[in-house]
VOBA-1610 file (N, C-alpha, C; in pm, whole numbers, padded with zeros to 5 digits, always signed):
BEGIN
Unk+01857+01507-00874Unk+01895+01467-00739Unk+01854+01576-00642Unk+01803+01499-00549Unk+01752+01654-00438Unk+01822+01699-00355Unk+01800+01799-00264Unk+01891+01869-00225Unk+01988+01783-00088Unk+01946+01710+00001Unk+02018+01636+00089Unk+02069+01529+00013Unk+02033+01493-00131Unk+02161+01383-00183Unk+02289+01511-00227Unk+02244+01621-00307Unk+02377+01676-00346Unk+02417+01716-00222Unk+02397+01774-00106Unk+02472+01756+00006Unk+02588+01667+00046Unk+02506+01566+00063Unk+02620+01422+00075Unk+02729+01400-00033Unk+02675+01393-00149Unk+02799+01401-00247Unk+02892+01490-00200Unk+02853+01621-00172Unk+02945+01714-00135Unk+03035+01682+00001Unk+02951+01635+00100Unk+03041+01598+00201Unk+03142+01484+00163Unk+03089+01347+00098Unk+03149+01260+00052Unk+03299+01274-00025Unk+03246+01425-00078Unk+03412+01455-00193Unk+03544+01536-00109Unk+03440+01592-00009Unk+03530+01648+00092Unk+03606+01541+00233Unk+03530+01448+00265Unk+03589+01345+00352Unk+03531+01375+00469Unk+03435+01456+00498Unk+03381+01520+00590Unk+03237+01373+00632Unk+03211+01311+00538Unk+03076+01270+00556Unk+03070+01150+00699Unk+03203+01133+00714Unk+03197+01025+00843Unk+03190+01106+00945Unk+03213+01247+00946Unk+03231+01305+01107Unk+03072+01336+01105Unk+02991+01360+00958Unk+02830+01361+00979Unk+02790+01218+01083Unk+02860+01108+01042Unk+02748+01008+01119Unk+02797+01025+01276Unk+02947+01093+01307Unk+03001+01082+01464Unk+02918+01164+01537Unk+02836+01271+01462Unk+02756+01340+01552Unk+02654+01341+01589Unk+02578+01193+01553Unk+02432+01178+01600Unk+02442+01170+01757Unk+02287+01188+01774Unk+02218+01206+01902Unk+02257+01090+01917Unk+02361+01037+02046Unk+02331+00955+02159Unk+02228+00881+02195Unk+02071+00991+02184Unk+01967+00866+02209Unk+01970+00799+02073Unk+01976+00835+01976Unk+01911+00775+01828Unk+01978+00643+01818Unk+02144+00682+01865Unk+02250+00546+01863Unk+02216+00449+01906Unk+02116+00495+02042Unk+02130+00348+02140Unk+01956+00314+02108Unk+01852+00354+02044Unk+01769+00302+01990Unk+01810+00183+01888Unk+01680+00102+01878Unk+01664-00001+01821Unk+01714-00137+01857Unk+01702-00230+01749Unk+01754-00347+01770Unk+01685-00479+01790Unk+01703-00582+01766Unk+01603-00724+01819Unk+01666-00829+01713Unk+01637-00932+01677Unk+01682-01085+01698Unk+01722-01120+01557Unk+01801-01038+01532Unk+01898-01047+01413Unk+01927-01214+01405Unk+02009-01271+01281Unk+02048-01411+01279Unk+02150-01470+01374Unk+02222-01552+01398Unk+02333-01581+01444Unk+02447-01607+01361Unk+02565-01575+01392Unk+02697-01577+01268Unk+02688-01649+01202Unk+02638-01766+01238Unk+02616-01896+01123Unk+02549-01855+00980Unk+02466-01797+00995Unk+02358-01742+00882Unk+02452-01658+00793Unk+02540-01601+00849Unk+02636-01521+00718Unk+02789-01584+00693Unk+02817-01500+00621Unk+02808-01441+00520Unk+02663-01440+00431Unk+02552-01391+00390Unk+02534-01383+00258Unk+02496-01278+00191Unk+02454-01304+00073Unk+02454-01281-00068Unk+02273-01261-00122Unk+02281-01113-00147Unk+02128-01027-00176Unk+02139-01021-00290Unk+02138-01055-00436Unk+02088-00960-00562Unk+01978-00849-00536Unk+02030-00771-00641Unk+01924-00593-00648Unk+01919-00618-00770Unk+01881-00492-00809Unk+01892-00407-00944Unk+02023-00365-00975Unk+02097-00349-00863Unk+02234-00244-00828Unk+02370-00368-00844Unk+02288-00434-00854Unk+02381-00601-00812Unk+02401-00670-00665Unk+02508-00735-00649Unk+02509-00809-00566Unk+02564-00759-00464Unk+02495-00759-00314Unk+02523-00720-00176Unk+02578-00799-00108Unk+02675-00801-00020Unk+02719-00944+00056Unk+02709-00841+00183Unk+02652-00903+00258Unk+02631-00889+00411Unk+02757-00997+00515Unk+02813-00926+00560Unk+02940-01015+00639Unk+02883-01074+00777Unk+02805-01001+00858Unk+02791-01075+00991Unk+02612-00974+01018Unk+02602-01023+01140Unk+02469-00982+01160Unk+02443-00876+01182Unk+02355-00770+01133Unk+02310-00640+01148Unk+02244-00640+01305Unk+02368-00509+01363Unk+02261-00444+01514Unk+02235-00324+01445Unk+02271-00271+01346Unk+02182-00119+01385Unk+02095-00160+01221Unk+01987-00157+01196Unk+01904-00127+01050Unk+01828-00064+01030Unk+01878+00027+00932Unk+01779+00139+00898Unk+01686+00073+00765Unk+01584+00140+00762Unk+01455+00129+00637Unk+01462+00230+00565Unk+01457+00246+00472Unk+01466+00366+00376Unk+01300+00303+00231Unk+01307+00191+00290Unk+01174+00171+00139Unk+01047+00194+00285Unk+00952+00230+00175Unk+00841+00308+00235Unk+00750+00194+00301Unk+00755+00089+00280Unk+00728-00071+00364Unk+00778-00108+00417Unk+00947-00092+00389Unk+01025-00222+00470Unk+01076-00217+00627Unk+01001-00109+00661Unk+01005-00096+00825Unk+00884-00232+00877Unk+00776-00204+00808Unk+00694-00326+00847Unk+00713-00500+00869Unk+00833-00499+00753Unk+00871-00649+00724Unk+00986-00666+00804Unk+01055-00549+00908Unk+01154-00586+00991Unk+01103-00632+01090Unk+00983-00508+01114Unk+00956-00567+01253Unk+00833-00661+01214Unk+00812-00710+01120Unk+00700-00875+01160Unk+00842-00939+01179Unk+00975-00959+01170Unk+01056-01016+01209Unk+01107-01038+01305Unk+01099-00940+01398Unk+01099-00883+01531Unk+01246-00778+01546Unk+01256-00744+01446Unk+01369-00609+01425Unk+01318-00518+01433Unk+01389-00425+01550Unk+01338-00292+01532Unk+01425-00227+01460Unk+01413-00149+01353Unk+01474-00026+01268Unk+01477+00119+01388Unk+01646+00085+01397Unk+01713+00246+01441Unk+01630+00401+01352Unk+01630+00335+01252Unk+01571+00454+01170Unk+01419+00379+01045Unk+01342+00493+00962Unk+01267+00445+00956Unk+01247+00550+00800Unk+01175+00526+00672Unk+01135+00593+00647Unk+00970+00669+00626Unk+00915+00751+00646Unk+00788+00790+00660Unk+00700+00757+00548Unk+00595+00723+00566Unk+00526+00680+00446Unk+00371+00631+00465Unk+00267+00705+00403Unk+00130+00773+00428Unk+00111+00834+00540Unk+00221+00927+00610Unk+00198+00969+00729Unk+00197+00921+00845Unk+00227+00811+00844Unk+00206+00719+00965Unk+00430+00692+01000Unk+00385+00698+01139Unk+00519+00629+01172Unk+00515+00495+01244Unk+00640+00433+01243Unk+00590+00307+01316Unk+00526+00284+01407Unk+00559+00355+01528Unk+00456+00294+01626Unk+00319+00322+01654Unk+00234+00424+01557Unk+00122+00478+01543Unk+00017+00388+01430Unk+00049+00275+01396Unk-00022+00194+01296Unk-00093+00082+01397Unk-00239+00076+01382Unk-00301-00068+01477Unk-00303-00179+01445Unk-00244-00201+01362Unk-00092-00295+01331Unk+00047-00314+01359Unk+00090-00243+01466Unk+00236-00233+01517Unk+00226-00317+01599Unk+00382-00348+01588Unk+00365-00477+01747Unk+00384-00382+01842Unk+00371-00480+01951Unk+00317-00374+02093Unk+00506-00331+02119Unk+00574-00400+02061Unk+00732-00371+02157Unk+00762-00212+02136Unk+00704-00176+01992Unk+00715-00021+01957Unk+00615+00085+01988Unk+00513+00000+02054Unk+00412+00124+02068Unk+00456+00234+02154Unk+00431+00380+02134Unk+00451+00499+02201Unk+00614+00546+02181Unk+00662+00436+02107Unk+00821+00489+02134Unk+00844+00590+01967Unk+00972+00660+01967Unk+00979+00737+01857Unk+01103+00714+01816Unk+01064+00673+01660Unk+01174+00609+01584Unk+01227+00712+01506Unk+01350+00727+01474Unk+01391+00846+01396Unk+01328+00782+01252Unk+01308+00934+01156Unk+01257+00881+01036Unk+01393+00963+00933Unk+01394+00903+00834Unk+01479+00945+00730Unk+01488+01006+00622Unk+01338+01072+00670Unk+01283+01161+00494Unk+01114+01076+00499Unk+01082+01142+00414Unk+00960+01112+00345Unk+00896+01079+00154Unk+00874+01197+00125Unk+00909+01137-00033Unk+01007+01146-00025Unk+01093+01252+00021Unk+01261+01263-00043Unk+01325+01190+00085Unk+01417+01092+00019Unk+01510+01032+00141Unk+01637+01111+00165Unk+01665+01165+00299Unk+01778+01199+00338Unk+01894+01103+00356Unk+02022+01128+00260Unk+02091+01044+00299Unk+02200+01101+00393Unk+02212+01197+00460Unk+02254+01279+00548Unk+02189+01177+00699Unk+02076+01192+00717Unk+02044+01137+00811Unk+02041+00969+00862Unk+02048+00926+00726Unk+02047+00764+00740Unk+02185+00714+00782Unk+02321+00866+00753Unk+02385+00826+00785Unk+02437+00847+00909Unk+02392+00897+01011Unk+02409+00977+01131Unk+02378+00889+01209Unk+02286+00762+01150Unk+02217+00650+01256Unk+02299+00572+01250Unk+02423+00553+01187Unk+02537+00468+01167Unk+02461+00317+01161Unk+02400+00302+01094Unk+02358+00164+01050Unk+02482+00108+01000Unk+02415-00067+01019Unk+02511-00161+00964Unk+02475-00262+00800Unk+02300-00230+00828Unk+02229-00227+00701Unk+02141-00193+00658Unk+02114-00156+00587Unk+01986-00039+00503Unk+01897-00160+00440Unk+01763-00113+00459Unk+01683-00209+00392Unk+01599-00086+00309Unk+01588-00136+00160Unk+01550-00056+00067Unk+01448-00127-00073Unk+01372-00239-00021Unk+01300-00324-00135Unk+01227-00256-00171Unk+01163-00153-00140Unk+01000-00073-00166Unk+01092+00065-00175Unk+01204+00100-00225Unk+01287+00250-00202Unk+01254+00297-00301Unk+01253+00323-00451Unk+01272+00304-00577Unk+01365+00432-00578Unk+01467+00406-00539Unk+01594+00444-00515Unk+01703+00448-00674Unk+01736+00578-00722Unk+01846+00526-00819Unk+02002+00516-00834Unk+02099+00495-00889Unk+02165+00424-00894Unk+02274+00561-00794Unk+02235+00632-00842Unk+02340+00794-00778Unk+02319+00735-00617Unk+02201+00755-00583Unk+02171+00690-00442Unk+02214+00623-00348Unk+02163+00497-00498Unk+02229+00376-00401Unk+02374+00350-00395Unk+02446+00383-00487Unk+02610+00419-00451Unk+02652+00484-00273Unk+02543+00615-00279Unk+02584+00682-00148Unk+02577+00609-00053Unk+02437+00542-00051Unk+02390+00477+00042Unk+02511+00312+00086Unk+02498+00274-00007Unk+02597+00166-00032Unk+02730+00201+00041Unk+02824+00299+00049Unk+02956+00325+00104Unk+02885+00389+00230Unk+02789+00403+00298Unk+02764+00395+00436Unk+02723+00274+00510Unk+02642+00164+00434Unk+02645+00050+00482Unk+02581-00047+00379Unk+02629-00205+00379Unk+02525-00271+00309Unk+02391-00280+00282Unk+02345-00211+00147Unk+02228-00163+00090Unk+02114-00278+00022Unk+01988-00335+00032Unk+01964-00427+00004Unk+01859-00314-00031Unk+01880-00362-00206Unk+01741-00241-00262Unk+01671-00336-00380Unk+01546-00311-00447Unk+01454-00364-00463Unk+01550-00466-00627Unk+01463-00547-00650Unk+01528-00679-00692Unk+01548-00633-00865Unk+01604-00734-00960Unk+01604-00673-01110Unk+01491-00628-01208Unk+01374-00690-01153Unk+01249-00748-01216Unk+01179-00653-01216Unk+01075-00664-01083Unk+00980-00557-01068Unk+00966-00537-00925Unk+00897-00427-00866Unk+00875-00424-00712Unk+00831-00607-00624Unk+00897-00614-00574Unk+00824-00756-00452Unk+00699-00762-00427Unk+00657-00896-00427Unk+00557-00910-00358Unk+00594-00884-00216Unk+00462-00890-00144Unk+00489-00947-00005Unk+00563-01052+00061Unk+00569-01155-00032Unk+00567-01268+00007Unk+00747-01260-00020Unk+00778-01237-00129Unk+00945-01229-00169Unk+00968-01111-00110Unk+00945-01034-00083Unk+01006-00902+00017Unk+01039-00961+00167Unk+00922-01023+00230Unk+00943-01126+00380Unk+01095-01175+00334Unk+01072-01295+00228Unk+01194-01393+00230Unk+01346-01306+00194Unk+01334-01203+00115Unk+01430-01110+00129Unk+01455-01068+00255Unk+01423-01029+00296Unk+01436-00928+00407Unk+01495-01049+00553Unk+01407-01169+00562Unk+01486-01202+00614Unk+01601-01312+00635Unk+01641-01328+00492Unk+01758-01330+00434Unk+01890-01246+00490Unk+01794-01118+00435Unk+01947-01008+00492Unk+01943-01015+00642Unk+01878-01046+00686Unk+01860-00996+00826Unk+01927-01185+00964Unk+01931-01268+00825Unk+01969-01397+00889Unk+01873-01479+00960Unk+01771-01412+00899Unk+01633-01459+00945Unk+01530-01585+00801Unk+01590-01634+00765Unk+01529-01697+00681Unk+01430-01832+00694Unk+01449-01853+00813Unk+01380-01988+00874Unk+01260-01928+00923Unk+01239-01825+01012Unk+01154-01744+01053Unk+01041-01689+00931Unk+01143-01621+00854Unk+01061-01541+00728Unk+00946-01636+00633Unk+01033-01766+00651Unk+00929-01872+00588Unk+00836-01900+00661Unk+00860-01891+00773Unk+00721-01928+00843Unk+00631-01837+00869Unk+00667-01709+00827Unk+00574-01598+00874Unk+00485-01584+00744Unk+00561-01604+00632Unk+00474-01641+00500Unk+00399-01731+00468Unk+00426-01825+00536Unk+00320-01983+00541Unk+00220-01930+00653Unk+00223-01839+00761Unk+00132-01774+00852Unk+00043-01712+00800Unk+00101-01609+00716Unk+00035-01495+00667Unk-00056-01580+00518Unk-00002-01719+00433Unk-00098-01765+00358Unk-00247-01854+00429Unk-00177-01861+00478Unk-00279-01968+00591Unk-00394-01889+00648Unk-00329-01758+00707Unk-00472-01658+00752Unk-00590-01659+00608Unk-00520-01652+00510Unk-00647-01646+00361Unk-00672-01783+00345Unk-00654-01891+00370Unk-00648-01999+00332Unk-00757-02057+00426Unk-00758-02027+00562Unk-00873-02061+00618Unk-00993-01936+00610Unk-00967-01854+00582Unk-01130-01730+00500Unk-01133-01791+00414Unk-01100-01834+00296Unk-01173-01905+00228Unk-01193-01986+00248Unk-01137-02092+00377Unk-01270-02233+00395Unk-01404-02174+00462Unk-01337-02098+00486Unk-01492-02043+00643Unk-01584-01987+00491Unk-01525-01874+00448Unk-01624-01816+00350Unk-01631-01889+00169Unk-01679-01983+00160Unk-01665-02061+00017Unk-01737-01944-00118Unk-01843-01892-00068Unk-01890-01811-00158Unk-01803-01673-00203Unk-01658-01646-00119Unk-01584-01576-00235Unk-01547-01661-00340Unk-01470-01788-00338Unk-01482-01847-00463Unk-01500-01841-00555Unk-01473-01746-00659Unk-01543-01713-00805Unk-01620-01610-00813Unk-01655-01516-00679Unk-01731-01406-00740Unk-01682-01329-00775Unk-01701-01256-00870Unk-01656-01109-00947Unk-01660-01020-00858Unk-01523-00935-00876Unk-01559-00800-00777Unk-01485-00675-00857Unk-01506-00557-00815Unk-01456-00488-00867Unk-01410-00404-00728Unk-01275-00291-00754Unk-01204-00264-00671Unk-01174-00128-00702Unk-01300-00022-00632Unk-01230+00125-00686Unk-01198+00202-00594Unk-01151+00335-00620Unk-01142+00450-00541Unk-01164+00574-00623Unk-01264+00709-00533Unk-01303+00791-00604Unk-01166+00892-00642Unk-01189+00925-00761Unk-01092+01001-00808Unk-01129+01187-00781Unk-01244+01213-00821Unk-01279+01369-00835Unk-01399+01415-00898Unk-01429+01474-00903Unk-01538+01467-01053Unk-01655+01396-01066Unk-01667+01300-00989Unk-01780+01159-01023Unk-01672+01019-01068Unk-01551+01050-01112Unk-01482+00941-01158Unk-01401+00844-01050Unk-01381+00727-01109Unk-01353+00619-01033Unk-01202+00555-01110Unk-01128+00523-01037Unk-01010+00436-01052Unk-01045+00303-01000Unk-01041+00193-01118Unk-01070+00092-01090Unk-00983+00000-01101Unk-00952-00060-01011Unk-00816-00157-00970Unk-00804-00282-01036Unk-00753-00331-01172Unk-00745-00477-01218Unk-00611-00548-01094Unk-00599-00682-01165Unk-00498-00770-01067Unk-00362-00697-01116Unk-00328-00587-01186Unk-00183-00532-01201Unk-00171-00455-01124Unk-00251-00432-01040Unk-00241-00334-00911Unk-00183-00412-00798Unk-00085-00400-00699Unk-00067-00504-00558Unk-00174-00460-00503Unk-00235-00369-00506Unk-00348-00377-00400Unk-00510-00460-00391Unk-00462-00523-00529Unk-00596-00611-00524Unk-00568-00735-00505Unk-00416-00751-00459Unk-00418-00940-00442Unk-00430-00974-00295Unk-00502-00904-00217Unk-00588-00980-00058Unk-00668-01020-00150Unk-00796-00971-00227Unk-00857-00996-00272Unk-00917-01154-00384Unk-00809-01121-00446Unk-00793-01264-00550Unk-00719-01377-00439Unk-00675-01360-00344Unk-00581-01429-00254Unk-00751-01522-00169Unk-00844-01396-00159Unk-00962-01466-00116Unk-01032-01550-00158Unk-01028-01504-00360Unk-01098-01613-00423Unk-01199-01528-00527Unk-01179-01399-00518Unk-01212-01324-00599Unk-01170-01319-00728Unk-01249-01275-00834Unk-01208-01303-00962Unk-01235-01138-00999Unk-01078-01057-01066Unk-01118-00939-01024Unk-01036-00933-01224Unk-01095-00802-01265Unk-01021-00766-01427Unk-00902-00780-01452Unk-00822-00828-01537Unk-00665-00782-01571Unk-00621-00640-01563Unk-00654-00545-01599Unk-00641-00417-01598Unk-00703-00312-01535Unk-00628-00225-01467Unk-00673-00109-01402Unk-00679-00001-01465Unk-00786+00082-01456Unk-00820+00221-01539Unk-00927+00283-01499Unk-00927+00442-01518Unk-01050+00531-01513Unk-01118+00526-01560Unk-01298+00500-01443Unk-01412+00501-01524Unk-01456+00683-01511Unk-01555+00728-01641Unk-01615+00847-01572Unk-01725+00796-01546Unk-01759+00921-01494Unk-01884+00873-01417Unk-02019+00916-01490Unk-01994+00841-01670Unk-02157+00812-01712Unk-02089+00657-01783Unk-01975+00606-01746Unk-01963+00485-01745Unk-01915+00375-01616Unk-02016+00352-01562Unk-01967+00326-01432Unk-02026+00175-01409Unk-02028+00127-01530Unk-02109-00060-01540Unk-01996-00115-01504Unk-01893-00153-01523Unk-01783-00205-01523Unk-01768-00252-01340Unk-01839-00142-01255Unk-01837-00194-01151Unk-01933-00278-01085Unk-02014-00292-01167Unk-02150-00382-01138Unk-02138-00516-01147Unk-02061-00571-01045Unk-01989-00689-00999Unk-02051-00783-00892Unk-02023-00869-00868Unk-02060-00985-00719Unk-02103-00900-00666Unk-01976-00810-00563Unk-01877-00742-00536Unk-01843-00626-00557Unk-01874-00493-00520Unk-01828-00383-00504Unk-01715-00340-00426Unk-01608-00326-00374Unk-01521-00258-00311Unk-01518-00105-00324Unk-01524+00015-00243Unk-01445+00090-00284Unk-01401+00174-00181Unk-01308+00280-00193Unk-01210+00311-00110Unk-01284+00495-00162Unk-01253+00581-00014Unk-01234+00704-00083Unk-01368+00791-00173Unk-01435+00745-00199Unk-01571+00771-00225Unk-01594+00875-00192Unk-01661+00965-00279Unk-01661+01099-00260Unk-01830+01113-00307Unk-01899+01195-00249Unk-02081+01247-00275Unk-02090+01258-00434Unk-01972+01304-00511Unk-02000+01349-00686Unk-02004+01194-00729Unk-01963+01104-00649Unk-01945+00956-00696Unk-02092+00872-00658Unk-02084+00831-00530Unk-02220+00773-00496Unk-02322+00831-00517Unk-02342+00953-00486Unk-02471+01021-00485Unk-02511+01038-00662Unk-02456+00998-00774Unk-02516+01041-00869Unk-02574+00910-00933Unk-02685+00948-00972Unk-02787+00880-01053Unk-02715+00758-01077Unk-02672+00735-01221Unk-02581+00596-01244Unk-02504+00521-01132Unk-02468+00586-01060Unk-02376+00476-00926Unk-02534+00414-00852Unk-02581+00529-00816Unk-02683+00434-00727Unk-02795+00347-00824Unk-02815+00367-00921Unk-02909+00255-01085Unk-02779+00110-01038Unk-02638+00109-01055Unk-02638-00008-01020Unk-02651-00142-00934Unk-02697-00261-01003Unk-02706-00330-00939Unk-02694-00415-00771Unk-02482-00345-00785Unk-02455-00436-00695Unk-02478-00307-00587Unk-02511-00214-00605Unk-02501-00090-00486Unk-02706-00104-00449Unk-02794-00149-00536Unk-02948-00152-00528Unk-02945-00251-00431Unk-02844-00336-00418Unk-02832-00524-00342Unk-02784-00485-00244Unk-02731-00379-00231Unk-02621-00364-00113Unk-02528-00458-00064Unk-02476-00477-00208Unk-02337-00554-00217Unk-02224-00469-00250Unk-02223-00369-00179Unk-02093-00276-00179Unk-02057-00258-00054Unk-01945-00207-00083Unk-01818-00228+00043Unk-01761-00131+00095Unk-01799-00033+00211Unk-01739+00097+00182Unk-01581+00039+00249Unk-01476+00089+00197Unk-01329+00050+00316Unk-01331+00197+00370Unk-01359+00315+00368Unk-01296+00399+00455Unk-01215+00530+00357Unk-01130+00595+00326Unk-01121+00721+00287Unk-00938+00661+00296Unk-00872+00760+00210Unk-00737+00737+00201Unk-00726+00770+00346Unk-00713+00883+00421Unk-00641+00924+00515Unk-00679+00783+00651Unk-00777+00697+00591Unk-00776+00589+00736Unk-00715+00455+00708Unk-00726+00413+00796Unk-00561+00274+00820Unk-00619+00170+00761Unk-00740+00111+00722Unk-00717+00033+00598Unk-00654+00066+00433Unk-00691+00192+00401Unk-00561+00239+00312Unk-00435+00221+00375Unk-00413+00273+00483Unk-00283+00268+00487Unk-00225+00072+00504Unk-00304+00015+00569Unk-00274-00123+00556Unk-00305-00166+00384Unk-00319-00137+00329Unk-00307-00170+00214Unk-00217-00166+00133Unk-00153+00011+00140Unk-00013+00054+00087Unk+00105-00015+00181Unk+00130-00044+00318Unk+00232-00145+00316Unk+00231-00266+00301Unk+00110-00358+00284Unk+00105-00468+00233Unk+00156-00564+00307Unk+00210-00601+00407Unk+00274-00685+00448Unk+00234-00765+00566Unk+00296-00908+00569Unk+00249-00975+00691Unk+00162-00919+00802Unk+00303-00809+00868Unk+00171-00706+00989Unk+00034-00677+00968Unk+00035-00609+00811Unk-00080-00521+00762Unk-00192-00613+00708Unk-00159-00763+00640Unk-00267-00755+00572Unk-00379-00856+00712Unk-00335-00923+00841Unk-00393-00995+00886Unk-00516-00855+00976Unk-00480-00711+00966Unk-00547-00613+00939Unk-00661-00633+00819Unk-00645-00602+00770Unk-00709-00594+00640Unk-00797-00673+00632Unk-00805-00822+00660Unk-00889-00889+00699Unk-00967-00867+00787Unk-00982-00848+00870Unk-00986-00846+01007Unk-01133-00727+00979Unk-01109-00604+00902Unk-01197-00508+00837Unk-01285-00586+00740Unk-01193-00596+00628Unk-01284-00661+00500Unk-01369-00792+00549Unk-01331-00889+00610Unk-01432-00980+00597Unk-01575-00995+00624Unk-01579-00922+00721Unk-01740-00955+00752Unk-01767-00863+00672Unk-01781-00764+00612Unk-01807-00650+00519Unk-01817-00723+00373Unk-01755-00816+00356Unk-01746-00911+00214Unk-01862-00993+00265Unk-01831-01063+00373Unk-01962-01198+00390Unk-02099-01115+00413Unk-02141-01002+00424Unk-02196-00949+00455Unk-02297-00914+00310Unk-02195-00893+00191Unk-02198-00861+00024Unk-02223-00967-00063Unk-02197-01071+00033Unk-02205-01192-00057Unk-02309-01330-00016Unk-02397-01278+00100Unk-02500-01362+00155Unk-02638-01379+00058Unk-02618-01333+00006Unk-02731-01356-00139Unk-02871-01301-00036Unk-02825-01221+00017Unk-02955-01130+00104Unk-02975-00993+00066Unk-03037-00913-00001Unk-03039-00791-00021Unk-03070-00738+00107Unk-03140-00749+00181Unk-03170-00688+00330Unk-03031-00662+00403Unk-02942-00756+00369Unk-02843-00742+00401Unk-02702-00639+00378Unk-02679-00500+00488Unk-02593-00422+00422Unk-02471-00443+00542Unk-02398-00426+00452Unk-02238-00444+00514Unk-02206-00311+00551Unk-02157-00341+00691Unk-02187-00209+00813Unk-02035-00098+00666Unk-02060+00003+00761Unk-02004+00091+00718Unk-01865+00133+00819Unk-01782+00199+00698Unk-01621+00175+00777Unk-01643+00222+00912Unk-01558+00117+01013Unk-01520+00225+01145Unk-01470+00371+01139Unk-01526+00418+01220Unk-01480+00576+01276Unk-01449+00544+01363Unk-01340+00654+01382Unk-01306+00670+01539Unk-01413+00719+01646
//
């Protein structure tokens, strides 16, 4: 346990931990907020991992503590009092934010390590925690500061069940469905427009170091925009080195992060789909299609498109003359 959870325990055993939340900043209090459910929508009832959450009436203050679920409040139109940090980016700095948050500054609650000191100072009424991977010491703390909705029994959420979670807790469930029938529909018409993803093979890497490549099967979330397009991508993800690098010699090249020991050596450029210029550069971790990738969600992926497609139709015109521009720079 890190050092701001044994804190809290400590305040918690002493009785001290409520006069922690009486002393937040004034501004932080009166931040946030937007179009929670109406009383009708509650009481309900969240399963976790942790068990069962009952939410009594509608959340005004919600904090995020999973490293996504700030995104899935506000495609809801909730703003999170608090927030937690995650690839460096804060909410209103993603070109994916809705405009209601741009320039404004959201308190954040930690980064890898979540402060539960601070989440509680924002006196939330509910914590959203699907993407937290939060354990049980935690979520106890977290839990006796406010109703905790943390990631489900199974495995991490999709996108799609994280939306309908989220706005569930939030009394938003009529909405959440429709933002998911939105967000299928954006792929649903790329693949009428573009028919030739349909079945092509692709492969999905990022440079590791060395010359080596991490290559993304469908057990990765980050390759289902992809198969969502119509791509037909490996079951399994694993390291190629780089004097085995066939595996990516696909429709379809993707890759992320690419480093000179990678492209520039002999075998990467001998293959096929890179001789066709059917490769795909996306851009380097530190730029916002990675980062739209790692939150995954409604906001992020109609992003993601928005980059990848013409860069795919571009890979897949059965034109070798044809090269798919290279990532935006600023």
């Amino acid at each position: 346990m890190n050092f701001a959870v044994r804190r809290t325990a400590a305040l918690l055993a002493t009785g001290l931990f409520a006069l922690a939340g009486c002393g937040s900043d004034s501004s932080d209090a009166d931040s946030g907020g937007g179009a929670t459910g109406d009383a009708s929508a509650y009481p309900v009832t969240v399963e976790t991992s942790f068990g069962s959450v009952e939410i009594e009436e509608p959340p005004e203050r919600v904090v995020t503590i999973g490293f996504s679920d700030q995104d899935f409040a506000l495609a809801l139109g909730v703003e999170p009092v608090g927030v937690r940090e995650f690839l460096g980016y804060d909410a209103p700095n993603r070109p994916w934010a809705p405009v209601s948050v741009r320039g404004k500054e959201i308190p954040t609650v930690g980064a890898e390590e979540l402060d539960v000191e601070d989440v509680a100072a924002l006196q939330p009424d509910l914590i959203l925690g699907l993407n937290s991977y939060i354990d049980e010491q935690t979520y106890d703390l977290l839990d006796d500061i406010a109703p905790t909705v943390a990631e489900p029994e199974t495995a991490a959420p999709t996108w799609q069940d994280q939306t309908l979670t989220t706005g569930k807790a939030l009394g938003l469930e009529d909405e959440a469905e429709a933002l998911v029938a939105e967000t299928k529909q954006r792929f649903a018409t790329v693949r009428e427009e573009h028919p030739e993803f349909d079945g092509a093979s692709a492969a999905f890497g990022f440079g590791v170091g060395s010359g080596a490549v991490y290559a993304m099967g469908t057990d990765d979330y980050r390759t289902g925009w992809l198969t969502d397009l119509g791509f037909e991508l490996p079951d399994k993800s694993g390291e190629l080195s780089e004097e085995k690098l066939e595996p990516l010699d696909q429709d379809v090249l993707a890759i992320e992060a690419a480093n000179q020991d990678l492209t520039g050596s002999e075998l990467f450029q001998s293959l096929d789909v890179v001789e066709s210029n059917r490769t795909v550069d996306l851009g380097q971790f530190s730029d916002d299609f990675a980062g739209a990738l790692g939150f995954n969600s409604p906001l992020s992926l109609p992003y993601v498109l928005e980059v990848a497609v013409p860069r795919l139709a571009a890979a897949t015109d059965d034109d070798p003359s044809t090269k798919p521009a290279p990532y935006p720079k600023d």
